[in-house]
N, C-alpha and C positions, 0 to 999 in steps of 0.2 A: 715689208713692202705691202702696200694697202693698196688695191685695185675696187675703183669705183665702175659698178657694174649699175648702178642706176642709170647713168649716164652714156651708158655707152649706145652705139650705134646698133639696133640689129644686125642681125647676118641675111644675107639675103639665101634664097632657097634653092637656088639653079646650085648644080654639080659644080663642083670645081674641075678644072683642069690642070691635069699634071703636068707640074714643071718641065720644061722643055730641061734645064741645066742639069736635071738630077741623076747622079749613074744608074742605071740601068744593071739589075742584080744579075750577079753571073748566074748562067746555066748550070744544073745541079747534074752533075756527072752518073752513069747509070752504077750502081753497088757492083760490082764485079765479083768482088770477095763473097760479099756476101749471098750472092746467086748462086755460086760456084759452092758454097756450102751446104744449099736449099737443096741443090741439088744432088750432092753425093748421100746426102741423108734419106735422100727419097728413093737412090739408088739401092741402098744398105739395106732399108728395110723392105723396098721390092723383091730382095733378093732373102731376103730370110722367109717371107710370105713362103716364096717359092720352092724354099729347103724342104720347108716342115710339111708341103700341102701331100707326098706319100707317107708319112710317120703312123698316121692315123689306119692304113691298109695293113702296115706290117706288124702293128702290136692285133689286128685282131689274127692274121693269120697265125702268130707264136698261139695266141689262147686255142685257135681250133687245131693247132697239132697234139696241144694236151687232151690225154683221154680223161675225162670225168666219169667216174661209174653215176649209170641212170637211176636215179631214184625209181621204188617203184610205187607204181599206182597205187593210189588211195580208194579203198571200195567204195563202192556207190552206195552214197542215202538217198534213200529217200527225202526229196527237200519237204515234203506234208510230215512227217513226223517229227515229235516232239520230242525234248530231250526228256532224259529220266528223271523222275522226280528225285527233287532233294531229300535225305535225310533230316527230318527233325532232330537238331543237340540243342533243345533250351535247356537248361538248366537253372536258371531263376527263379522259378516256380517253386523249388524245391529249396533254392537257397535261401527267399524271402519268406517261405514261413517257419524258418528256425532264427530271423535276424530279428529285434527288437529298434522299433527307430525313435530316438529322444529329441524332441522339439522344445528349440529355447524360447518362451514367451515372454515379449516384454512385459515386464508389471505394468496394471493401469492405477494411474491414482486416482485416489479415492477424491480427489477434488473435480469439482463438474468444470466442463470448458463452458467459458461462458462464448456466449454470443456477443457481435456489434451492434451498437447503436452510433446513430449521429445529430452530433446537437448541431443546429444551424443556428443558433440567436439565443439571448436570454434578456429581458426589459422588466422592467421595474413596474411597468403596467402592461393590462392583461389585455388589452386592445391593440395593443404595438404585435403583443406574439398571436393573436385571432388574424393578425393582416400577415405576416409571415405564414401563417399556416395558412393560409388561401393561394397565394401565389404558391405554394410549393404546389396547392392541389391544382392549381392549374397547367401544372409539368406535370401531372398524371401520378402525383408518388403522396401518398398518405403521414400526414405531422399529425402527431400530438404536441398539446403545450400541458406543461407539469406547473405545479405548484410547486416549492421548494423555500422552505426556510433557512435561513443563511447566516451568519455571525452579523453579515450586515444587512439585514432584514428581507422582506419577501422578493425572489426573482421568478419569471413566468419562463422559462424555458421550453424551444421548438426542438422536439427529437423527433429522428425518424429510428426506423428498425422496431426490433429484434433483427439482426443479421447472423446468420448462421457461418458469414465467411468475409473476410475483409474484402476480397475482390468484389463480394454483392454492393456491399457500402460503398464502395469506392467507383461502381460504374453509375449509381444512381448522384453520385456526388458531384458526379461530373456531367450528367444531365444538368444537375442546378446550375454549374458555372458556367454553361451554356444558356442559360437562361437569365444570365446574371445575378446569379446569389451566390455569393462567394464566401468566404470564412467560417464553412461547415467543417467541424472535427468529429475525427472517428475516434470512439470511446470503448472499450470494453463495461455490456450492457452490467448495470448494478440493481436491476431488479425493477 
């Protein structure tokens, strides 16, 4: 069933008024039972309140019939004095200079760590890497361009570094790609 609500009439806003024809809901009867329950429970536990409220008088008078023997008094310090001094027991002293102590060192190799370098560009002409190496100095960081012969003949290369550390290389590399020069690689320096 399909109900066309475009069409339909508003409703209007005034209250309705109830049906005169409609039964009228019966009267809901008072709980009896359940009153009468409310109530012996509150009866029960008024009444247990009231058991226990001397319990508490007759366990202290059982303890004060027992005699306890009286501790006796602790002499008087003086609270300004100090406790006694401790005995000295090192013994280390005496242990450490009969012990020998053997330290494992790693080998260093005989090969030197190099340093990073970074190439930024490399051109076929020596003009193209003189205009890369001015924009880098205008980010404040120092290019050389290399000469370099090659299988497939002379290339002009922009390196920056010596770098002592990859992290060095890699924050000033990212100065440039903020600057917009991008496809700088980090290189282990060859001299």
């Amino acid at each position: 069933m399909t109900r066309d609500y475009a069409n339909r009439k508003p409703r209007s806003t005034k209250p309705r008024k109830p049906r005169s024809n409609s039964k009228a809901a019966p009267k809901k009867r008072f709980p009896v039972v359940v009153a009468a329950i409310a109530l012996l429970g509150l009866a029960g536990f008024g009444y247990f309140l009231w058991s226990i409220t001397g319990s508490s008088d007759q366990a202290e008078v059982v303890e004060t019939q027992v005699e306890q023997p009286k501790p006796k008094p602790a002499p008087k310090k003086d609270p300004d004095a100090l406790p006694p001094k401790p005995k000295d027991e090192w013994t280390y002293q005496t242990e450490l200079e009969n012990k020998q102590v053997e330290v494992d060192l790693p080998e260093q190799s005989t090969a030197p760590t190099r340093p990073y370098q970074m190439q930024c560009a490399s051109f076929r002409v020596e003009s193209q890497a003189d205009e890369m190496k001015a924009m880098i100095a205008f980010q404040g960081l120092t290019a050389q361009v290399r000469k370099v012969q090659g299988s497939s003949g002379t290339w002009y290369k922009v390196v920056l570094g010596p770098y002592d550390t990859k992290r060095a290389a890699e924050r000033q590399r990212h100065v440039l790609q903020r600057a917009g020069i991008n496809g700088c690689q980090i290189w282990f320096w060859e001299g």
